[in-house]
N, C-alpha and C positions, 0 to 999 in steps of 0.2 A: 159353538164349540164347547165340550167339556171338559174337566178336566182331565180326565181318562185317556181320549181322545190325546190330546195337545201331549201329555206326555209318551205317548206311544211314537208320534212322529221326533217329539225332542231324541228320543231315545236311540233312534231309527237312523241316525244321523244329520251332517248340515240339512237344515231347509229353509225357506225364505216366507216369512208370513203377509198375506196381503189383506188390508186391513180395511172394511166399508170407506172410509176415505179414501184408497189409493197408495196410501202411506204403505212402504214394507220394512220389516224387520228380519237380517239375517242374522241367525242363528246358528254357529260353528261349534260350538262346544256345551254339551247339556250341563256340566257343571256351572254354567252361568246364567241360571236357569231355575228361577222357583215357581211353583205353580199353585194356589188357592182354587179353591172352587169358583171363584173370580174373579179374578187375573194373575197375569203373568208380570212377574218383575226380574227382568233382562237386564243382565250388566253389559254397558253398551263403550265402545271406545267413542267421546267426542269428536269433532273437527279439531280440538288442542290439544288432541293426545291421550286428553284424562280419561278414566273412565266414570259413566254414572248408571244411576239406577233408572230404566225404565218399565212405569207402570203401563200396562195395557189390560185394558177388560176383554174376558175371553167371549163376549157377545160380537166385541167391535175385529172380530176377526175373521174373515171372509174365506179366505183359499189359504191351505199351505202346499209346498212342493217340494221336493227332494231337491236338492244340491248335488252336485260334485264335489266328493271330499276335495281338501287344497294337500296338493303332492309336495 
């Protein structure tokens, strides 16, 4: 994945990233959303409500997919 790439879908609306592990990352709002030429740092809601910063390498990213916006 590049960076080009990754930000065209950010752009494009929600999508759900599936990652060489299996692991997935949704993605609802691109402003939460910075992109390097490798990787992506995703501001993510925890399981305790906080939010934090996640780093992914845009190597370790397999498939993305369009979402349904949330009505």
């Amino acid at each position: 994945m590049d960076r080009e790439k990754f930000n065209e879908w950010v752009r494009s609306g929600p999508i759900r990233i599936t990652k060489n592990s299996g692991d997935t990352i949704d993605i609802t709002d691109p402003e939460l959303v910075t992109v390097s030429s490798m990787a992506a740092v995703v501001l993510v809601r925890c399981e305790y409500g906080n939010y934090r910063h996640r780093v992914d390498p845009l190597v370790a990213m397999s498939k993305m997919e369009q979402r349904e916006p949330a009505s």
